[in-house]
N, C-alpha and C positions, 0 to 999 in steps of 0.2 A: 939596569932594567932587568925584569924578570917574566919569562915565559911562563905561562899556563902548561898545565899538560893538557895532552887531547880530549879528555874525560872529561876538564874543569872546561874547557874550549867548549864543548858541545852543551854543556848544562847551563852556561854565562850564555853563549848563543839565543839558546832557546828564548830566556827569559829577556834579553835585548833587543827581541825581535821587534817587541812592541812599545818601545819606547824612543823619545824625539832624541837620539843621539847627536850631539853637537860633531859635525862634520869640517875636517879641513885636509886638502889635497896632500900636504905633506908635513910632517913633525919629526925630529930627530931621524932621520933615514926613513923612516916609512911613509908610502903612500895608502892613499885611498883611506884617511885615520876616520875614527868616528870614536868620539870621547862615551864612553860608555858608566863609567864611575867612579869615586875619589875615593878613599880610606886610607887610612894609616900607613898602607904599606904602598901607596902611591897614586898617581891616575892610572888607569887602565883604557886602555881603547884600544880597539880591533885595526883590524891593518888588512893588504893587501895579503900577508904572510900568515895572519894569524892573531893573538891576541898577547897581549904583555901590561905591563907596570912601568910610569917614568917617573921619576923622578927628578926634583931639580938639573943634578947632575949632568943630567943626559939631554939637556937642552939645552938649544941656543939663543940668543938673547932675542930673537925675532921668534921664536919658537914660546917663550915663556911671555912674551906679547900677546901672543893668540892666545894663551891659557892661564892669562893672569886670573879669570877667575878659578880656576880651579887651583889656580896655585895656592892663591887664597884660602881655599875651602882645605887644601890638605892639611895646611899650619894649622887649622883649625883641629882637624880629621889627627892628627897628631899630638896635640895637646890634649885632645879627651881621652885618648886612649892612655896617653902618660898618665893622665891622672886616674883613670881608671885600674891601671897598674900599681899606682900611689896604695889607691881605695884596697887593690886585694891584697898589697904587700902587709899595710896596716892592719886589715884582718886575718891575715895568715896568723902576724904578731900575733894580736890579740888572742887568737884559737889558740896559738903552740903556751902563751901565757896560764890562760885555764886550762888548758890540758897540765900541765906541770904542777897547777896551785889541785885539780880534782887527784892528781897522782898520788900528792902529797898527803893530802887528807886521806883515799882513801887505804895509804901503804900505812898512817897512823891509826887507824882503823884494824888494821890485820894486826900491827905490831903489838896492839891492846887485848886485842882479844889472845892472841898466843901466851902475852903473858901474864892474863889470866889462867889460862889454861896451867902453865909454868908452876904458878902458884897454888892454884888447889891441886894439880896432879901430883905433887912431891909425897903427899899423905895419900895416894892409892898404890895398889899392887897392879903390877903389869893389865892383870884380867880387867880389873875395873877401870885401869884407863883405856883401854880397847873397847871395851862393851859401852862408854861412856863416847869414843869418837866415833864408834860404829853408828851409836842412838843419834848423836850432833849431824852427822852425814846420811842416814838414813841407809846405811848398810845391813844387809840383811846378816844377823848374826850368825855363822855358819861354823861352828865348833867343831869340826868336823876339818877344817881349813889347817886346825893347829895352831898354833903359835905366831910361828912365820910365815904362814898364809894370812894369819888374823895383822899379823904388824904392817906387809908389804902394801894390804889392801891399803890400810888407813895411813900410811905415808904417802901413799899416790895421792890421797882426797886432800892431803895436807900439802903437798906440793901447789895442786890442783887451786886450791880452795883460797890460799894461802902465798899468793908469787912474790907478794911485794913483799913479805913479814921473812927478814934472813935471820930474824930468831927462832923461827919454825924449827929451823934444825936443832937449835938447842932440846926442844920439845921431843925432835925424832930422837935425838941420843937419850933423854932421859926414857924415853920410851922400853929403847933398846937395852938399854943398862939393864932395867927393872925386868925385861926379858931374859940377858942374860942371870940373873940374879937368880929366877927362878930355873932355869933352865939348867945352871948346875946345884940347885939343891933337890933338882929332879934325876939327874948324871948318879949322886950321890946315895941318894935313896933307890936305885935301880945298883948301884954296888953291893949296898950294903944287903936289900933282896936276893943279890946273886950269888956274895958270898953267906948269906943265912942258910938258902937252898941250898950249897955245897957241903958247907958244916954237917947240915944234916941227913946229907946224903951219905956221907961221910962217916957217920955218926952209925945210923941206919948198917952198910955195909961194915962196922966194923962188929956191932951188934949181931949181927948174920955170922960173922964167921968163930963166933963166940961157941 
């Protein structure tokens, strides 16, 4: 059997007040019972002590006499709710099913589009695939960011945009490649600037002391 708390006590009370409770002097140890309701998780009736739940168990063979209808009524109170358990377990299925079949489809979805992207990006230079996933994202083009401002942003929208698609990352490496690519024939050209400037400063002071 199963006790109420006091809070479920006073809120059952209330609402039993007005209702024909089926009344009998005693049932499984308690007096003063009055059958108050059946469900699934047992009869309920108030007592001289308070309020509880019985079930089979807890009764005696003269006891289950008095309440054979409600014993009745629980197998009943019992089997709808089983079956009503049946009904959500089967739609849980069903739900965790199309989630898996929408997942699928839509991670085929992302995997297509990146490699498309895969496929015309090979033919652009760093800038144009940036300025190309800045315009797809709606990223405000901000040149001013750099390079590695301009990659970080549009890796985040691709992570973002893109969760199901684990070819994205091939995308981010060609990305970066073509980053790095430029960025040392920029190393390069900032050498060769440096040593031109020296040469001719070089050139200049040896000029001078002519």
């Amino acid at each position: 059997m199963r006790f109420l708390t006091v809070l479920t006590l006073i809120v059952i009370g209330v609402a039993v007040s007005a209702q024909q409770a089926k009344k009998l002097p005693y049932v499984a140890g308690f007096t003063d019972v009055q059958v108050m309701s059946v469900d699934q998780r047992g009869i309920q009736i108030m007592h001289s002590e308070g309020l509880c739940y019985l079930n089979p168990d807890d009764l005696s063979d003269a006891d289950k006499k008095n309440l054979a209808e409600e014993l009745q009524l629980l197998e009943i109170r019992k089997a709808e709710y089983q079956k009503l358990l049946e009904a959500q377990k089967k739609q849980q299925a069903a739900d965790a099913k199309k989630a898996k079949v929408d997942l699928a489809a839509q991670t085929k979805v992302q995997v297509n589009e990146i490699n498309a992207m895969l496929k015309e990006f090979k033919k652009y230079n760093v800038y144009k695939m940036l300025g190309a996933l800045e315009k797809k994202f709606g990223v405000e083009q901000n040149r001013n960011m750099g390079l590695n401002g301009r990659f970080r942003a549009v890796k985040s929208h691709l992570d973002r945009n893109y969760p199901l698609a684990k070819n994205r990352n091939a995308l981010i490496r060609l990305i970066e490649s073509k980053k790095k690519e430029v960025e040392k024939k920029l190393r390069t050209a900032a050498k060769k600037r440096a040593a031109e400037k020296k040469a001719k400063e070089e050139a200049a002071k040896k000029a001078k002391q002519q």
